[in-house]
C-alpha positions in Angstrom: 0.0 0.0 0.0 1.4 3.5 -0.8 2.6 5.9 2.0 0.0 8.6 1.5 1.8 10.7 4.6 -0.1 14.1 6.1 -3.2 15.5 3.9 -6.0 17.8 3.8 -9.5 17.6 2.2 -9.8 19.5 -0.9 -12.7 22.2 -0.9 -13.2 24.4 -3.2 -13.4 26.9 -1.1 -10.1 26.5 0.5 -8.7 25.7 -2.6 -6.0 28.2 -2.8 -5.1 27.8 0.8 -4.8 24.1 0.6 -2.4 24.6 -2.6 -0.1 27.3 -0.2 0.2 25.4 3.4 3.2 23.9 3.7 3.8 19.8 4.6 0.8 18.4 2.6 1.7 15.5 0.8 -2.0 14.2 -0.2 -5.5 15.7 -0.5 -8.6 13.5 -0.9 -11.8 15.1 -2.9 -15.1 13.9 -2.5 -15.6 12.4 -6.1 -19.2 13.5 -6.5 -18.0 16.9 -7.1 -15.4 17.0 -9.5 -15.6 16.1 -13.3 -12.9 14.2 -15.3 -13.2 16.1 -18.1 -13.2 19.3 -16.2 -10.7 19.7 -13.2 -10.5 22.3 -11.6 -7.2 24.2 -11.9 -5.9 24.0 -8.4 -6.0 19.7 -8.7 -4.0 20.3 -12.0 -1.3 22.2 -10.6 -1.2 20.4 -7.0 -1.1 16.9 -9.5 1.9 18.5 -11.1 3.6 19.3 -8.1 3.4 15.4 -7.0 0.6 15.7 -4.6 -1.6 12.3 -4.6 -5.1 13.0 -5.0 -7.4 11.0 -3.9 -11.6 10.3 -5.1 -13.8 10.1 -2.3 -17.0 8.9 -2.8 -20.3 9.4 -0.9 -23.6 8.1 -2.8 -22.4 4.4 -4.1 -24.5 3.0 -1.0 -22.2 0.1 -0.5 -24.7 -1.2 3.0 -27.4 -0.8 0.7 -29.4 -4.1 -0.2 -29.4 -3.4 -4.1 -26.2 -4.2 -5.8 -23.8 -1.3 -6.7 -25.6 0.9 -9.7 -23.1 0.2 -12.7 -23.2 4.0 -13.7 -22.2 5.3 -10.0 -19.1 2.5 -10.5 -18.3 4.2 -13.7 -18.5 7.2 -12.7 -16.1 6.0 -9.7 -13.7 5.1 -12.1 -13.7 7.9 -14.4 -12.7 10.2 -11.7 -10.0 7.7 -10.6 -8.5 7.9 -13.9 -8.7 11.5 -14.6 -6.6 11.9 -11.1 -4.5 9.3 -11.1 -5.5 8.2 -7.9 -3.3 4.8 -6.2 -6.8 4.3 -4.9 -10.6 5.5 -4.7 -12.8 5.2 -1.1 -16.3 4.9 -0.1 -18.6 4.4 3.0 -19.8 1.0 4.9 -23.3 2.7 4.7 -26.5 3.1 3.1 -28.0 5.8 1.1 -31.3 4.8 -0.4 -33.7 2.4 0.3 -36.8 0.9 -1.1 -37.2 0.7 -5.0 -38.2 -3.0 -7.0 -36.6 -5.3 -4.3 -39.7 -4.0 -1.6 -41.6 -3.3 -4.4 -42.0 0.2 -1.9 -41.2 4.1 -3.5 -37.6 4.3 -3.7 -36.4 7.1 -0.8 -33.1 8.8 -1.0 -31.2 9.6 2.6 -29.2 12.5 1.6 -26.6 11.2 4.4 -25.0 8.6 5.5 -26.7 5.5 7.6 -25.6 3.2 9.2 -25.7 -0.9 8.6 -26.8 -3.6 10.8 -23.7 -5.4 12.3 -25.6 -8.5 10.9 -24.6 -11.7 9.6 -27.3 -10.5 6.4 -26.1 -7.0 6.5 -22.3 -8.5 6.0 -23.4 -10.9 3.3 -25.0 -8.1 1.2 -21.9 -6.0 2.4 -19.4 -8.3 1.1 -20.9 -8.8 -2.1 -21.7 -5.3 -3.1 -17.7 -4.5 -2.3 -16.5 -7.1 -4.6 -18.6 -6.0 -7.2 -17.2 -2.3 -6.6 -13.8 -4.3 -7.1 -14.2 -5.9 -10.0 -15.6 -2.6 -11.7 -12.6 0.0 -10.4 -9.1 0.0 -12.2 -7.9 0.6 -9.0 -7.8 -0.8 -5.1 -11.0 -0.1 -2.7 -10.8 0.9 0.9 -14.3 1.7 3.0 -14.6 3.7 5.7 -16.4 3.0 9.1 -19.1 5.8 9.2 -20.2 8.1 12.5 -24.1 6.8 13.5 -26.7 8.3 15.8 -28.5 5.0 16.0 -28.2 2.0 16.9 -29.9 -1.2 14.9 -31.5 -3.8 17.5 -30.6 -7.5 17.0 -26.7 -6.6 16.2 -24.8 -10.2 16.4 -21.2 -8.4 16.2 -19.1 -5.4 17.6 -17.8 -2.9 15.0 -14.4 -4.3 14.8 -15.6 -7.9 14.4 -17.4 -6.7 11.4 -15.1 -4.9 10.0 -12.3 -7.7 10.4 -14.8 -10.2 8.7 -15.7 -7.8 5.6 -11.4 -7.4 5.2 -10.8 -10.8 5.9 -13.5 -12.1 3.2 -13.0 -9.4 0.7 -9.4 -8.2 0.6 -10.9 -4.6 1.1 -8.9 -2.1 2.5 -10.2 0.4 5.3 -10.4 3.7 5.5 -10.5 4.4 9.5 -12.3 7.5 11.0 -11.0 8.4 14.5 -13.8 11.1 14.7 -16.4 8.5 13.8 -15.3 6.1 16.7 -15.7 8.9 19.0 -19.1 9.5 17.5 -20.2 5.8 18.5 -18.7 6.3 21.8 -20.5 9.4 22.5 -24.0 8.4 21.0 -23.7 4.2 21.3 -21.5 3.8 24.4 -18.5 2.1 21.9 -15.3 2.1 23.3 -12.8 3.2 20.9 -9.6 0.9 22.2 -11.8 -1.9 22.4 -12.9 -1.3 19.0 -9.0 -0.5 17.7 -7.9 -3.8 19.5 -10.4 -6.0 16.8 -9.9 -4.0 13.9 -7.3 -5.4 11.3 -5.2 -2.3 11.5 -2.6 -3.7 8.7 -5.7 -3.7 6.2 -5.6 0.3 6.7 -5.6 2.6 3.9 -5.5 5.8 5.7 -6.9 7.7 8.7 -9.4 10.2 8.7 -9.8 13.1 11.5 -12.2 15.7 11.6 -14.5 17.7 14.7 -18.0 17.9 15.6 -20.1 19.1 18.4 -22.5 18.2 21.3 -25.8 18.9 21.2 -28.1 17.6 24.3 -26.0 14.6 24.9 -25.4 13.5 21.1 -22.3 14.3 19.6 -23.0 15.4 15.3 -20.3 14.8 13.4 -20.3 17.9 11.3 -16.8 18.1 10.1 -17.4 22.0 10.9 -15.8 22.3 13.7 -12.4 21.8 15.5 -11.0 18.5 16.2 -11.4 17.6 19.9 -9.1 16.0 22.2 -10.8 12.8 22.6 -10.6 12.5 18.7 -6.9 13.2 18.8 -6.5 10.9 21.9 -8.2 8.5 19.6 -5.1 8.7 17.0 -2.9 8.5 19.5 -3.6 5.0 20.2 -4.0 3.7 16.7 -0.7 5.3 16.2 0.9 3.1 19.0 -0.4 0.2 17.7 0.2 0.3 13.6 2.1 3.4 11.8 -1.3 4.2 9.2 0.0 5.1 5.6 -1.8 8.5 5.9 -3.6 10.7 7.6 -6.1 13.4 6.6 -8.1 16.2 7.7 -11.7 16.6 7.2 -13.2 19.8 7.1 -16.4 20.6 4.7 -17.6 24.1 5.9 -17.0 26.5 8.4 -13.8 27.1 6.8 -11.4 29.0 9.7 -8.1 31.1 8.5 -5.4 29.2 7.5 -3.3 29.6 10.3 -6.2 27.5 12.5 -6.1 24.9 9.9 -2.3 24.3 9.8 -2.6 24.5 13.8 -5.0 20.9 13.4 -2.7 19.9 11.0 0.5 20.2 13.7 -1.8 18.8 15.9 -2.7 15.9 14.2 0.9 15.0 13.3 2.1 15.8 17.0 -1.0 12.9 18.3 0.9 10.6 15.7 4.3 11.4 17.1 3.2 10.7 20.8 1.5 7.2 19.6 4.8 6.4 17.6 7.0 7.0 21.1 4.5 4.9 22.9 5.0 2.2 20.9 9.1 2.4 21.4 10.6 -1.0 22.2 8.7 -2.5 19.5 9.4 -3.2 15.6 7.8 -0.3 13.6 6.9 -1.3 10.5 8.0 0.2 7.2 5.0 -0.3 5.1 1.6 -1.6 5.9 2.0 -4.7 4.2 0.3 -7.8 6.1 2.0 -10.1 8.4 1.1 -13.6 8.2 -0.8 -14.6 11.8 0.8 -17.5 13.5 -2.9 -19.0 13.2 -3.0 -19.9 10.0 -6.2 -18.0 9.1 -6.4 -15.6 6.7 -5.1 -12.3 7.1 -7.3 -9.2 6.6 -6.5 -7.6 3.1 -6.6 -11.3 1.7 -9.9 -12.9 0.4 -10.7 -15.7 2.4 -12.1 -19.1 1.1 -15.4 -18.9 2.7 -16.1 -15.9 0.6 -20.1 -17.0 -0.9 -20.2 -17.9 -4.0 -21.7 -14.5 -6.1 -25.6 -14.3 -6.3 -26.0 -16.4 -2.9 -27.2 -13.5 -1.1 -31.2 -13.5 -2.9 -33.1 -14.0 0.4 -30.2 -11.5 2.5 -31.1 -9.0 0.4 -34.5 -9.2 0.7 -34.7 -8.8 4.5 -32.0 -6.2 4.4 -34.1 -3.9 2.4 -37.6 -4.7 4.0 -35.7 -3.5 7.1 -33.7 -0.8 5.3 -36.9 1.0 3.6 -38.5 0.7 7.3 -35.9 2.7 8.7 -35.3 5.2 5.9 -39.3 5.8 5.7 -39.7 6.7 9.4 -36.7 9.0 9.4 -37.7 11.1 6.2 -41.7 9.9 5.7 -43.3 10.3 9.1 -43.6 6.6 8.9 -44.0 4.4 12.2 -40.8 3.7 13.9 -39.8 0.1 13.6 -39.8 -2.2 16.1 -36.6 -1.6 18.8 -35.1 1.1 17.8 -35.0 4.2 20.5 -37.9 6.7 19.3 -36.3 9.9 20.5 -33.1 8.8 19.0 -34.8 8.1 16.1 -35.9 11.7 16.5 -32.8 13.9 16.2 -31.6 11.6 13.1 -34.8 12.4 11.7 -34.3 16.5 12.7 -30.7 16.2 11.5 -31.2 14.4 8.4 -34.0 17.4 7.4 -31.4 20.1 8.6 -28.4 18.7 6.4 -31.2 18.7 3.4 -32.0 22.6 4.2 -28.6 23.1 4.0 -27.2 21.0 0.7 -30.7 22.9 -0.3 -29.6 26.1 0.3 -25.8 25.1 -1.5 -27.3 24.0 -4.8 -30.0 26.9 -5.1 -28.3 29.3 -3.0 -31.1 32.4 -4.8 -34.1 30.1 -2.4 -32.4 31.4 0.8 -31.7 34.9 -1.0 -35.2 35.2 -1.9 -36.7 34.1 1.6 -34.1 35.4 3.9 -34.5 34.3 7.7 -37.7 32.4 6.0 -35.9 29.8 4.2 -34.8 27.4 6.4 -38.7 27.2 8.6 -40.5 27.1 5.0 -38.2 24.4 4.0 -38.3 22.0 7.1 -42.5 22.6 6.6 -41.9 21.0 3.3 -39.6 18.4 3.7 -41.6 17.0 6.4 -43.6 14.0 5.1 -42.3 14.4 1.7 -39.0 11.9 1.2 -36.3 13.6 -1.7 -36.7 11.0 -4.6 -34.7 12.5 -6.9 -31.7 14.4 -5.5 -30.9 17.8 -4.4 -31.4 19.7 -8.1 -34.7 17.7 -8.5 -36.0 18.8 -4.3 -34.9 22.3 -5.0 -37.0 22.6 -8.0 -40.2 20.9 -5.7 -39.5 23.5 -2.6 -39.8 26.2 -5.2 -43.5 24.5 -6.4 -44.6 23.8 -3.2 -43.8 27.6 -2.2 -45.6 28.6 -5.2 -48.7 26.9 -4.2 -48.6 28.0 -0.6 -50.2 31.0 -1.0 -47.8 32.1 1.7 -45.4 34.1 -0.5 -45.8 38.0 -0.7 -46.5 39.2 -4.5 -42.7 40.0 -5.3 -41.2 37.2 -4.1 -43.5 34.8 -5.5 -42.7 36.4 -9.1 -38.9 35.9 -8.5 -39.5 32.5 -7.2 -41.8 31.6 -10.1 -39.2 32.8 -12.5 -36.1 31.1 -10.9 -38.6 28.0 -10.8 -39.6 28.4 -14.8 -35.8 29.1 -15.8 -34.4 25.5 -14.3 -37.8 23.6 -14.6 -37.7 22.4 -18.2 -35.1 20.3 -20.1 -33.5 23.6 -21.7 -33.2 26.8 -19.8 -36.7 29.2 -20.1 -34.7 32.0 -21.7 -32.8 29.5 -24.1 -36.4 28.2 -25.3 -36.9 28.8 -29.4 -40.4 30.4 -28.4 -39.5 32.5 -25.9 -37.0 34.1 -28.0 -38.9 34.8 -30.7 -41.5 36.5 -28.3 -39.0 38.6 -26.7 -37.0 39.6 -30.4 -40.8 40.3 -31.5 -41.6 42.7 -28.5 -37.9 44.1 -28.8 -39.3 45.0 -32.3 -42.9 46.2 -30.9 -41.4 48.7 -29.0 -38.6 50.2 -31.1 -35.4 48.6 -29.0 
């Protein structure tokens, strides 16, 4: 596996300070927003400088129950190519639920959710991943996500499960020491016990990155500074394996440049300390796997007992029955299923319609400008009871008609929001439309301009 080193997620909007700090080696992009045929200038030149970059992905639903979508794994690729990454990454989550296998509406999360530590859930799990294999020119590594919930009837810990999916697979992992501390805070997880079953020579890289408490449940919002505990965290997985790399997460919230190399020094200083803990003890050059004096097979190496491809039929089908449960009560109003903690169930629900005001807000940043302090009550009012089918674009576009048949708007803003709405409604901009060019050259004409 190659030594990534020290690295920084690349943001647009630190862009330029990302390509001026000093000491990055690697930065890793979310690969849903960048375009192979169109990079964006600062990934060019930090390429040309020698800086790995990395594609990130965030909607291949690898938990999910349906297999992998082909054009999401294409896609995948593409952007792995274009960069000339040594490796892409993805989530040990679901994203979207429902659809022909529950014969149910298909429902779109708009965030990451968590999968049942399940024998089922690790079957479907397993499979999915070495479909993604097959279809990437490059290696795989998935990352252990953060989780306000909890599934009932788990059969294993987080390590366990993620030991068996490396063990079966030959998948490597992307660890989160901010998501461990997540699950402590909101599951009661420890994160030692949970680093002491992990198969820590099967790591890709390490990801850090802050968060906040909010009436006893910790949100991993990658908006704020990296606590402590998180660093503590990284500490100990630094004693006990030297990771390839290590990178910093932040999505908004952006602080100046001298805070963001301070949590970079930081970060490296928490792998220094776990490095002179482990003195006394071999520290290995690479992360290549050690053969286990038991004779099983090592983690990073597909085992034998793999099932054969296509066995998992009936898995899938309970997966998703429980899946689509889940998903509908956190974004339909639905019942909550059966053992899962109702108020918990709660603020995922409150969080998951708060991320969608905001990605909201991002994609059709005129809504918010046209509703001012507004936007964000009128859009929670509309999102409740009424799942996103059809991405952000596509819920934008059914805020803006839902507004319009309120009757709630005042008369100006419901003409600028009924033109935004007409402008990005059809399959050609409004303006761009044969028609309504000819009727605005004609009135042009009419009145002498």
């Amino acid at each position: 596996m190659k030594r990534l080193g020290t690295g920084i997620g690349w943001r647009p909007e630190i862009a330029d300070v990302v390509e001026a700090m000093p000491g990055i080696d690697w930065v890793e992009v979310v690969a849903e927003n960048v375009c192979p045929g169109h990079l964006p200038d600062s990934l060019r030149r930090l390429r040309e400088r020698g800086v790995t970059v990395v594609p990130h992905g965030v909607s291949l639903g690898l938990g999910g129950a349906d297999r992998p979508d082909p054009a999401r794994l294409t896609a995948l690729a593409e952007r792995a190519g274009a960069l000339g990454s040594p490796l892409v990454t993805e989530h040990i989550a679901f994203v979207r639920a429902g659809g022909p296998l529950t014969a149910s509406p298909l429902l779109e999360a708009g965030h990451l959710l968590p999968v049942p530590r399940t024998r089922d859930a690790l079957d479907v799990l397993c499979e999915n991943v070495r479909i993604a294999q097959d279809a990437l020119p490059v290696p795989l590594a998935v990352e252990n996500i953060a989780a306000l919930i909890s599934w009932p009837g788990e059969e294993m810990t987080e390590g366990q499960f993620l030991y068996e999916l490396a063990d079966r697979t030959g998948v490597r992992l992307l660890i989160d020491v901010a998501n461990l501390y997540t699950n402590h805070v909101n599951r009661g997880e420890d994160p030692a016990k949970a680093l002491a079953e992990l198969p820590l020579e099967a790591i890709a890289y390490v990801h850090v990155a802050g968060g906040f408490e909010r009436d006893g449940v910790w949100h991993d919002s990658h908006a704020h500074p990296v606590p402590r505990p998180v660093l503590d965290i990284l500490t100990d997985l630094a004693s006990r394996v030297r990771p390839p790399g290590v990178l910093l997460e932040r999505d908004e919230n952006f602080p100046a440049p001298a805070e963001l190399e301070g949590e970079l020094g930081a970060i490296r200083e928490a792998l220094r300390e776990g490095r002179a803990r482990a003195t006394g003890t071999p520290e290995p050059e690479t992360s290549e796997p050690a053969t286990r004096e038991t004779g099983t097979p090592e983690p990073g190496t597909p085992a034998a007992s793999a099932l054969a491809p296509g066995a998992t039929g009936p898995a899938r089908e309970r997966l998703g029955l429980a899946q689509a449960a889940l998903l509908s009560a956190l974004v339909a109003g639905t019942p909550v299923p059966e053992g899962f903690d109702r108020a918990r169930l709660g603020v995922q629900a409150r969080a998951l319609a708060g991320k969608r005001a905001g990605i909201v807000a991002k994609v059709a940043p005129e809504l918010p400008g046209l509703l001012g302090d507004a936007y964000r009550t009128e859009f929670l009012a509309y999102a409740h009871g009424r799942p996103m089918t059809g991405g952000y674009r596509r819920d934008a576009l059914e805020f803006a008609e839902h507004l319009l048949r309120s009757g709630r708007l005042e008369a100006r803003v419901r003409r600028e929001v009924r033109t935004w709405w007409r402008e990005r409604s059809g399959p050609v901009p409004y303006s761009a439309r044969p028609a309504v060019r000819l009727a605005r050259g004609a009135r042009r004409v009419l009145l002498g301009r």
